[in-house]
N, C-alpha and C positions, 0 to 999 in steps of 0.2 A: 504493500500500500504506500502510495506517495504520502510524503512528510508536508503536504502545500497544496497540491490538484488532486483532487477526489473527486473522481467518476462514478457518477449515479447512473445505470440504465434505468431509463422510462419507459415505461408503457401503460402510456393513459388509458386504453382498452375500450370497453363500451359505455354508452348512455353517460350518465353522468359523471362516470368515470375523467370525461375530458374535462368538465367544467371543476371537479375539485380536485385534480390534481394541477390542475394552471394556479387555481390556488395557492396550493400546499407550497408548492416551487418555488412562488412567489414570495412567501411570506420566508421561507427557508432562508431567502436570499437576502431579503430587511433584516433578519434575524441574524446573518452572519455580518453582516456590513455592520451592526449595531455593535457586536461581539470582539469585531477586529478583522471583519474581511479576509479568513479563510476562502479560499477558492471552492467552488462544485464547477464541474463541467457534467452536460447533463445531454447524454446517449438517448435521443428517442429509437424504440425498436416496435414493429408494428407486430401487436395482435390482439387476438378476441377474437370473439363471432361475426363480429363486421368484418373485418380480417378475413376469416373462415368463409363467410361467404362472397366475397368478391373473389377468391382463390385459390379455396379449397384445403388449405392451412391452416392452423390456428394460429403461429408463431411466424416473423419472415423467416428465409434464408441466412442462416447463421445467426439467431436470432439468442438462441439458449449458449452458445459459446461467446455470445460479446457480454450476455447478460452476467457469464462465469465471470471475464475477468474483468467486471464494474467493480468498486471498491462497496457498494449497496445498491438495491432491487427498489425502484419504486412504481408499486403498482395503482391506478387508480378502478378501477372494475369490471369483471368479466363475465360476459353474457347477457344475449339476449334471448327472449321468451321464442322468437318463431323460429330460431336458428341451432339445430341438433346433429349430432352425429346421426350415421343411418341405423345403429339401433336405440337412439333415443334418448341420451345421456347429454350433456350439455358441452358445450365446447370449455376446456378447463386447460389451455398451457399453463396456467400456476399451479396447479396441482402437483404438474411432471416437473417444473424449475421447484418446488418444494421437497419433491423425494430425490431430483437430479444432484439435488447442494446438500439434502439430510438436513433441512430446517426443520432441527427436532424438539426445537423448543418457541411455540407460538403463545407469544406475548399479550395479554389481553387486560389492557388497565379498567377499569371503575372507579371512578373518582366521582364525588356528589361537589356542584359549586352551587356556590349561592343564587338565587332566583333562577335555578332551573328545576324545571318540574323533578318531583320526591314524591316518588308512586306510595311511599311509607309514609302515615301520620305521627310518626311515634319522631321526635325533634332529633333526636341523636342519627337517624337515616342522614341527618346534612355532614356525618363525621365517615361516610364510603369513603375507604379510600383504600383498595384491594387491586392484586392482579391477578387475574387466572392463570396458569402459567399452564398450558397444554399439549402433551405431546403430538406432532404434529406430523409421523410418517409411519407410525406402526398403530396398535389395539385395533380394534373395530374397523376403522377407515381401512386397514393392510390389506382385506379382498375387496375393496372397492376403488375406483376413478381407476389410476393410473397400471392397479396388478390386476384389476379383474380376475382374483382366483376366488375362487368357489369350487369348494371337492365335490360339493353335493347340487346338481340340477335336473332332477330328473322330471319336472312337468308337475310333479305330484310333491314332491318336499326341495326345499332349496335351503343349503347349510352354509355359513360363512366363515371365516376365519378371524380369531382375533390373538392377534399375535405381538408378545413383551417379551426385551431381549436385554439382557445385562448390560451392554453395552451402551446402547440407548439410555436406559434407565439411570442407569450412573450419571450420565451428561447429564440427565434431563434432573435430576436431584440437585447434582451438582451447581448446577446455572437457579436454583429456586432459593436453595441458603445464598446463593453471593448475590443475587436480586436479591435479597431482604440485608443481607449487609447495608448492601447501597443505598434503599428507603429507611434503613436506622434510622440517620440524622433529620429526615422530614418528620417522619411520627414520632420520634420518641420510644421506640418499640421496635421489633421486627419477632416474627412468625412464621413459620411454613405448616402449613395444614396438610397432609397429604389423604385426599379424596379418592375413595377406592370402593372395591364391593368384596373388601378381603374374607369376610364371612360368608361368603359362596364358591367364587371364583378362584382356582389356584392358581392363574395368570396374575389373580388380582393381589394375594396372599404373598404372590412373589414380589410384586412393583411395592407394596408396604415394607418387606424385607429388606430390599435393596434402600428405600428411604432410610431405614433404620440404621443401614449398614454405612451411608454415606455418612447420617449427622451425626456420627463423631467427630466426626471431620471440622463440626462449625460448633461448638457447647456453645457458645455464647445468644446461639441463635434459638428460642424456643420452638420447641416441634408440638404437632396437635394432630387428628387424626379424626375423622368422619366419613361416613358410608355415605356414598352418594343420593341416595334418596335423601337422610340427615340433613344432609349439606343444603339439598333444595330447599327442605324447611325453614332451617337454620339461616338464609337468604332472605329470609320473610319476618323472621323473628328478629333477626342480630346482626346482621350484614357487615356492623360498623366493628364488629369485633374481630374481623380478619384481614390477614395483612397480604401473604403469597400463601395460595391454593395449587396445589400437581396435579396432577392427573390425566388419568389418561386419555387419549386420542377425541371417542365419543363423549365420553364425560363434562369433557372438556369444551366442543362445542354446542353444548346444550346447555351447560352451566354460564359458558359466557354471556353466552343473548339474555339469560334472564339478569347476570349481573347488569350489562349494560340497560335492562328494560326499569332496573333500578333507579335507574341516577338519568335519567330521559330519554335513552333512546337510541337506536344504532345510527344516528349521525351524530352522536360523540365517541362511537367504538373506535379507537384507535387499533391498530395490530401491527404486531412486528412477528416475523417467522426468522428465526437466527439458527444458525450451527455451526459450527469449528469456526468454516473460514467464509462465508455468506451471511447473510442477511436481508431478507425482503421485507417491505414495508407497505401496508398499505389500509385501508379503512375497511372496518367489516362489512360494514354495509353493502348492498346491492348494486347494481346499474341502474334502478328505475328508467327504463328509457323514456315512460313517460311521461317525465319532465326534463328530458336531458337539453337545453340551452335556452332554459323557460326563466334563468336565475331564480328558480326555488333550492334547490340543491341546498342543505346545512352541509357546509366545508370543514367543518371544524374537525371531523374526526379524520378525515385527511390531513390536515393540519399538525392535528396531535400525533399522528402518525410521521408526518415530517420530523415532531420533534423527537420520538424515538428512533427514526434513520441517526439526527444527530448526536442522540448520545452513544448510539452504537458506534457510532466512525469515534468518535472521543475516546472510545476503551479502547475500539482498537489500537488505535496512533495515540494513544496518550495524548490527546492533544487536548486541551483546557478551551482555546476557543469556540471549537464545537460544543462542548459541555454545557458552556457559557450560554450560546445561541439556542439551543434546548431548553435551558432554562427559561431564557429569553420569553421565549413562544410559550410554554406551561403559566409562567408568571401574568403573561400579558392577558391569558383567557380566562385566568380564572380573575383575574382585578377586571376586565370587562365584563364576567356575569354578575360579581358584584357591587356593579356599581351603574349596572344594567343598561352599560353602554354596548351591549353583544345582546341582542334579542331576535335569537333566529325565529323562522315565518314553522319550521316545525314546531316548536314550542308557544304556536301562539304569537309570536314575536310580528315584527314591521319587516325583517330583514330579512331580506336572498342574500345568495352566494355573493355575488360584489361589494354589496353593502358591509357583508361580515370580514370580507377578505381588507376593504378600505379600515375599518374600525379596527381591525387587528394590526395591520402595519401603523395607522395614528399611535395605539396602544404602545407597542414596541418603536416606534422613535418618540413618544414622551411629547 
């Protein structure tokens, strides 16, 4: 990785995708010039389904080897509703740049900010402030999208695989104590909960084991433990009392949307998918095409996904600037929902994509 110029491969993708990744890019860029003017150079690389169908590709020509050697992945959304493979499956090249790089560990924040809707009445819902942290290439997903294996299809029963592997697990521990390191100093605290269904499953029995075996490794950091079902509850009862959550693959994207349906909504879901030596970033949320260049779009979780590109490039290169500029962009949106100068048009609010993208650069040059 360059010590100065840091290359982002882009790929804005479908529907909305183009309007909040112009965004994200944009405000990246206030946000480093504000920091000290670290360099991005930023790789557009064409795909999706619009892609796919003008083509017959999902990705261009050479598209998954330029994105390898970007120094980070930024995606803004994949897929549209009339456009399918020919047995019926949606067009997904981030799925294959997901398993291609072993982005085993997807990043999923929850943060509650001041005057944005708190589906919870109970006042302490305003103290969210959790990450899902999801494995993101093996359990349940492992016979679906990109391996298509299924032992069993016989017309009459269909059997799938879910598959946990030491290896994986390790990292994937390993990266949830050193993220709770890292949010210590904002809470005051740090946690790892490790979410499982180890009272049934011996996949599941094993991923608890492996937790166990790694947090020796961190004392300092407290560990906790909840059966997935629990955990859903426990989302509805206490939210505000976890910090970094593991788990795996499926667990994991089901858990997240309701955290995110917590704190407003998936156009505040930020995500980052990280491994060794990658990193893809991008919003959870969907394509909606049918608002795609209407400036309704909430940018923000694109946004907030920028600022996790940026703190990722900051660990890697050690580099403070970046860090800085991350901060930047986190500080700036949450002093704009509290002071309810950020009133996106999902919440209610006056504001589209433009209007949020102008108030957040105002916010971040002061």
């Amino acid at each position: 990785m360059s010590s100065s110029v840091f290359q982002v491969a882009v790929i804005k993708g479908d529907g909305i995708g183009i309007d909040v990744t112009d965004a994200a890019l944009h405000i990246v860029e206030v946000a480093l010039e504000k920091a000290g003017n670290t360099a991005l150079e930023f790789l557009p690389i064409q795909a999706g389904a619009g892609y796919f169908k003008e083509t017959g590709q999902d990705i261009e020509p050479g598209g998954e080897e330029a994105a390898g050697r970007a120094d980070a992945i930024f995606l803004g959304a994949i897929g549209l509703p009339s456009v399918r493979q020919k047995d019926g499956t949606e067009i997904s090249p981030h799925l294959r740049l997901r398993e291609k790089f072993n982005l085993y560990a997807g990043v999923r924040p929850a943060r509650a900010y001041p005057n944005a809707p708190q589906r919870l009445a109970d006042p302490r819902a305003a103290e969210i402030d959790m990450v899902i942290l999801r494995e993101s290439t093996e359990g349940l997903f492992y016979s679906a999208a990109v391996h298509n294996r299924c032992p069993v299809d016989t017309g009459d029963e269909v059997q799938e695989l879910l598959r946990i592997t030491r290896t994986t697990t390790e990292k994937l521990h390993d990266f949830a104590f050193k993220l709770a390191q890292k949010r210590q100093e904002r809470r005051g605290k740090s946690k790892v909960t490790c979410v499982d269904k180890a009272n049934v499953f011996r996949s599941m029995a094993f991923f608890r084991k492996i937790f166990d075996e790694r947090s020796v490794r961190f004392p300092e950091i407290e560990k906790g433990y909840n059966y997935v079902d629990a955990q859903a509850l426990d989302f509805i009862r206490k939210p505000w009392e976890f910090d970094v959550l593991v788990m795996e693959n499926m667990f994991g994207d089901i858990l997240s949307d309701l955290a995110g349906g917590l704190v407003g909504g998936m156009g505040m879901a930020a995500c980052g998918e990280i491994g060794d030596n990658h990193g893809l970033f991008q919003p959870a949320h969907g394509s909606a095409p049918d608002i795609m260049g209407q400036d309704k779009a909430n940018p923000l979780a694109a946004i907030l996904s920028g600022a996790l590109m940026l703190d990722y490039l900051a660990d890697k290169a050690s580099n403070d600037t970046l860090a800085l500029a991350a901060k930047i962009i986190d500080d700036a949106i949450y002093h704009g929902f509290a002071t309810k100068r950020i009133r996106p048009q999902e919440f209610g609010g006056d504001m589209g994509t433009k209007a949020i993208t102008r108030e957040v650069i105002n916010l971040i040059r002061g």
